[in-house]
C-alpha positions in Angstrom: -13.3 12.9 2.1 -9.7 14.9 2.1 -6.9 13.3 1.8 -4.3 14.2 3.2 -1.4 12.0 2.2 0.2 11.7 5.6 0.5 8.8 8.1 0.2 5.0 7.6 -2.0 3.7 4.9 -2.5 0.0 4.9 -2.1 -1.6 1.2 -4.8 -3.7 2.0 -5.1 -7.5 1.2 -8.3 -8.9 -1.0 -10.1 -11.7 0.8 -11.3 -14.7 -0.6 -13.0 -17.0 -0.1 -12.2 -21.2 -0.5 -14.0 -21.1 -3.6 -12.3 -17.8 -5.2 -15.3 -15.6 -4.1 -14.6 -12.1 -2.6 -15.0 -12.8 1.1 -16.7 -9.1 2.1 -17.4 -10.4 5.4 -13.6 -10.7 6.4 -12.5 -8.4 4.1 -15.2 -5.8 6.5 -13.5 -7.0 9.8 -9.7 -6.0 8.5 -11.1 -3.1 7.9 -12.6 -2.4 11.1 -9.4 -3.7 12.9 -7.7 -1.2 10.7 -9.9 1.5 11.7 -9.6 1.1 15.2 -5.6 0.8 15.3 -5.8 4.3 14.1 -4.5 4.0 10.6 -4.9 7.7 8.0 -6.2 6.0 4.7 -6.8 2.7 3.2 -5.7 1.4 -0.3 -7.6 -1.0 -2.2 -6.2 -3.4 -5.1 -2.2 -2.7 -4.8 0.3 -5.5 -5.2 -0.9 -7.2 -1.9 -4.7 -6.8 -3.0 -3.7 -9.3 -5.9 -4.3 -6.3 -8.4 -3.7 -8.4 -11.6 -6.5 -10.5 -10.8 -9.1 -8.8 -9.8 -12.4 -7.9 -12.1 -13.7 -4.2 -12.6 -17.1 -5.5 -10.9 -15.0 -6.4 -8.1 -13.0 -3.4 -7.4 -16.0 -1.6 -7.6 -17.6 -3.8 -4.7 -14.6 -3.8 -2.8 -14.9 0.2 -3.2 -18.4 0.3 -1.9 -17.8 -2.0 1.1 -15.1 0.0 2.1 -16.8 3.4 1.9 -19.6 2.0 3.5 -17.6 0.3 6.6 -14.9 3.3 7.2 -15.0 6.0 4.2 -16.5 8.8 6.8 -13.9 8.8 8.8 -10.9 7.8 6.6 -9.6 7.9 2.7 -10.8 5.3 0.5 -7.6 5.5 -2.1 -8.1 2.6 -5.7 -4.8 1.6 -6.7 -4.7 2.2 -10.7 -2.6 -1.2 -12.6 -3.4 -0.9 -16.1 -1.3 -2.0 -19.1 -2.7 0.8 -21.7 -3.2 4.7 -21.4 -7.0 3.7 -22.1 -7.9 1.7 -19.2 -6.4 3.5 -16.9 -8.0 6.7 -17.8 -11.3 4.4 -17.5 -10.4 2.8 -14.3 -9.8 6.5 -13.0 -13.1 7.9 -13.7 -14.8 4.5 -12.5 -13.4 4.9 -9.2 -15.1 8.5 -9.1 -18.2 7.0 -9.8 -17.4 4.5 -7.4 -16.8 7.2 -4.5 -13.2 6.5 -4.3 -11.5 9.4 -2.3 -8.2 9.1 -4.6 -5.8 7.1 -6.6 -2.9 5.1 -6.3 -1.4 5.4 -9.9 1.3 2.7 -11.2 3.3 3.2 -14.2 2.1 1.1 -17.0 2.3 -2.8 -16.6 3.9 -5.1 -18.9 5.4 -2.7 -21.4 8.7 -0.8 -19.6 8.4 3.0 -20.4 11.0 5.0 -21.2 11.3 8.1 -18.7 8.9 10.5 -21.5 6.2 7.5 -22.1 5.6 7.2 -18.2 5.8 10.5 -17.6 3.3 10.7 -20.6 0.9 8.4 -19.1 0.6 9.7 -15.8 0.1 13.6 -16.8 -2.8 11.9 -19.2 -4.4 10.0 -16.1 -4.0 12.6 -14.1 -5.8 15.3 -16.5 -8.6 12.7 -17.1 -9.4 13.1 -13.5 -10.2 15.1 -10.4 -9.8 12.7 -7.7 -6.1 13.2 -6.2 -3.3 11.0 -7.2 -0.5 8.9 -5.8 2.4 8.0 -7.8 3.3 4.7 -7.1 7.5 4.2 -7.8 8.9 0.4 -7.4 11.5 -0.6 -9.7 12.3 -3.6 -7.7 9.2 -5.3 -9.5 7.8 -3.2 -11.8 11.5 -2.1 -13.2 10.2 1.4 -14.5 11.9 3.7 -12.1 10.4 7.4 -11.7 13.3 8.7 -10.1 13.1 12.2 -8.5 14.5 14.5 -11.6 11.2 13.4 -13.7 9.0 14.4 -10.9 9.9 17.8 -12.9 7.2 17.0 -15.6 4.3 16.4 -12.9 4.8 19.3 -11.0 1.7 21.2 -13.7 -0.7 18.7 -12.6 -1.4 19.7 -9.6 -3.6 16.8 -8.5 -0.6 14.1 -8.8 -0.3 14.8 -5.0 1.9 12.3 -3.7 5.0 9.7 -4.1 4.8 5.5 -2.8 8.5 5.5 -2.9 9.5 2.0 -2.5 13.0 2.2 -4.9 14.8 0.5 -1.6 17.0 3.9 -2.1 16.1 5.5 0.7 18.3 8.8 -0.4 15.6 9.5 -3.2 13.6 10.3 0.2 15.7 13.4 0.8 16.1 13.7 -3.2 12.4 15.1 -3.3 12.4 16.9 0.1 15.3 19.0 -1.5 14.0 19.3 -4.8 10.4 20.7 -4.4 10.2 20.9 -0.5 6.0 20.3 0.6 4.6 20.1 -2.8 4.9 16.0 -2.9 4.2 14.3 0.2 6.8 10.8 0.4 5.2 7.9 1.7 7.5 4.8 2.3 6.5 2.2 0.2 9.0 -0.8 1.9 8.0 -2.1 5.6 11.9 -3.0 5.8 13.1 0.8 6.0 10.0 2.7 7.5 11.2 3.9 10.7 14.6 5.3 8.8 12.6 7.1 6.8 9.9 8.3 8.6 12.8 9.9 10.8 14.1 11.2 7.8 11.0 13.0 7.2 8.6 10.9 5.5 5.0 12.1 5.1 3.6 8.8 5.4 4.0 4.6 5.6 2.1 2.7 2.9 2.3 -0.6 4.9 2.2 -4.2 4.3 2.4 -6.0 7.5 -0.1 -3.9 8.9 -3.1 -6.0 7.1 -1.7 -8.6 10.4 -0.6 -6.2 12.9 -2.1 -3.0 12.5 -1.5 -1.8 16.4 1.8 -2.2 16.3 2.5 -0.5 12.8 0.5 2.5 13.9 2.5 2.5 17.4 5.7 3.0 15.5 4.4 6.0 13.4 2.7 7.5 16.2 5.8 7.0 18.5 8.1 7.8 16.2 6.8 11.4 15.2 6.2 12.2 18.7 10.3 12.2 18.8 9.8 8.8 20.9 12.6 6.8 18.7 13.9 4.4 21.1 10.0 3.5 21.6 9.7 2.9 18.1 13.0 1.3 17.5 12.4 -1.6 20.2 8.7 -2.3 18.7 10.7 -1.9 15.3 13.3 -4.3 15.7 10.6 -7.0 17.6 8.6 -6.3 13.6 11.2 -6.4 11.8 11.3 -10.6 11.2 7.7 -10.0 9.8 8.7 -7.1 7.5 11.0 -8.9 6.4 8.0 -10.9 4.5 7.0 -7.7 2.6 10.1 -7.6 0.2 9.6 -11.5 -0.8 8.1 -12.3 -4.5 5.6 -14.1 -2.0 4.8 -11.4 0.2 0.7 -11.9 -1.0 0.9 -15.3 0.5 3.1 -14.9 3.4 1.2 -11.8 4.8 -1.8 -13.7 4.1 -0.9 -16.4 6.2 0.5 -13.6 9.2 -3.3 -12.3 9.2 -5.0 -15.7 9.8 -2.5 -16.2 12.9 -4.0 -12.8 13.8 -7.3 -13.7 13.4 -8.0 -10.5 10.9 -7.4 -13.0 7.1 -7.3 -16.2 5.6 -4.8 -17.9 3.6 -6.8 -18.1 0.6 -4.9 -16.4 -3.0 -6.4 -15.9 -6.1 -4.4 -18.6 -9.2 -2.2 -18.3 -10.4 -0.7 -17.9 -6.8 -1.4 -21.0 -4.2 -1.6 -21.0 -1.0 2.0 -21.8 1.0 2.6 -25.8 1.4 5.6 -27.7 3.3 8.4 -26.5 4.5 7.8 -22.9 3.1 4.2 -22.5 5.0 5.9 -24.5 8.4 9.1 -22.1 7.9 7.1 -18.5 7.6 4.7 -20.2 10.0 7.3 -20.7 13.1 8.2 -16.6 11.8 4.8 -15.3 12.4 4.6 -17.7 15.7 7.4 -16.8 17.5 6.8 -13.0 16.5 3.1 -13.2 18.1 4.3 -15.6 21.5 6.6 -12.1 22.3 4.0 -9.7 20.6 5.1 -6.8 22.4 2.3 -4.4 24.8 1.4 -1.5 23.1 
């Protein structure tokens, strides 16, 4: 399966079950109400797929399932989370035995790179494999930032295809677009400033919120590229109290919680996280409520 890098790809959320099992069967139906909203890709085992705890055995199941439910019509994309050079180059060449259609690549975990060791680390994936790569830029939480000037050094490998910018500096957007036109495609990486930059020319939305609403985030891009911005903007600013959830330390749990209200996830985390309790869970609760009593008609 191509992949082409462009439109919204849902950062998808890892099901479980009560007892900390993989829950397939749920983790099938998001995917199929994914699918039919009309989203371009999928992503499996980002930040919202609770990465850092998952096991190899289960990223390859996850993998399968996925293929299995939508991989002939859409991208199946692995996110890559590694804390040495080693195993990520493993990871990478799992998921092509897994059937992975590419990779989402983040810069090394625990240890902060300079600029020439990150750089250095994702040239070495990225020779170690064929399947295409996205690099994945968040220095909000990660605190390694790629900015646009070191993009330079990737330019030779010409399977690191793509950029997750989610910096919050949404001039970095126009940053690449002037420094090497087409040959990155930008995907926004922060539900908070999608439509700006998707009218700013952004190839793509790696969404959060859409695990819960995927209808409404594919409305928006669709609406929005068609030049339809008032459209988008009034479905936009109804959204924009549950994107709002995306750029919270507890954005696994909270957009958990949003897709049980849709019927489409459960509440259940992986520990160290724990499910919301009190007057957190009653106050994104009433949030998620009162966005779905005036969910708009799309």
């Amino acid at each position: 399966m191509s992949v082409q890098w462009q439109g919204v790809y849902p950062a998808l959320l890892t099901p479980f079950t009560k007892d900390d099992k993989l829950d397939l069967p749920l983790f099938e139906k998001n995917l199929e109400a994914q699918h039919k909203a009309g989203v371009h890709g999928v992503i499996i085992g980002g930040s919202l797929g609770e990465a850092s705890t998952l096991q190899v055995a289960e990223k390859k199941e996850l993998v399968h399932v996925a293929k299995a439910c939508v991989g002939h019509q859409i991208p199946v994309i692995l996110n890559i989370a590694e804390a040495s050079t080693a195993d990520a180059i493993a990871q990478a060449k799992l998921a092509e035995t897994w059937g992975a259609d590419g990779l989402m690549l983040l810069p090394p975990m625990r240890y902060k790179s300079d600029d020439r060791e990150t750089a250095t680390y994702f040239k070495a994936v990225a020779l170690a494999t064929d399947l295409p790569i996205m690099i994945y830029n968040n220095p909000v939480d990660y605190k390694i930032d790629f900015h646009p000037v070191l993009f330079d050094q990737l330019v030779e490998c010409s399977n690191i295809q793509a950029l997750k910018e989610s910096s919050r500096d949404v001039t970095n957007l126009t940053r690449m677009l002037n420094r090497f036109g087409d040959r990155f495609k930008i995907l926004c990486g922060v539900d908070t400033l999608a439509l700006e930059e998707i009218c700013l020319g952004a190839h793509g939305w790696v969404a959060g919120l859409v695990d819960a609403f995927p209808t409404e985030t594919v409305a928006i891009w669709e609406l929005a590229k068609a030049g339809k911005i008032v459209e988008a903007r009034n479905i936009y600013r109804w959204f924009m109290p549950l994107l709002e959830l995306d750029i919270h330390p507890k954005l696994v749990q909270y957009i958990k919680l949003a897709a049980q209200e849709t019927g489409i996830g459960s509440e259940f985390v992986r520990p160290p996280r724990l499910p919301l309790v009190g007057e957190e869970r009653d106050r994104v609760l009433s949030i998620i409520r009162q966005a779905i009593a005036c969910r708009p008609a799309i």
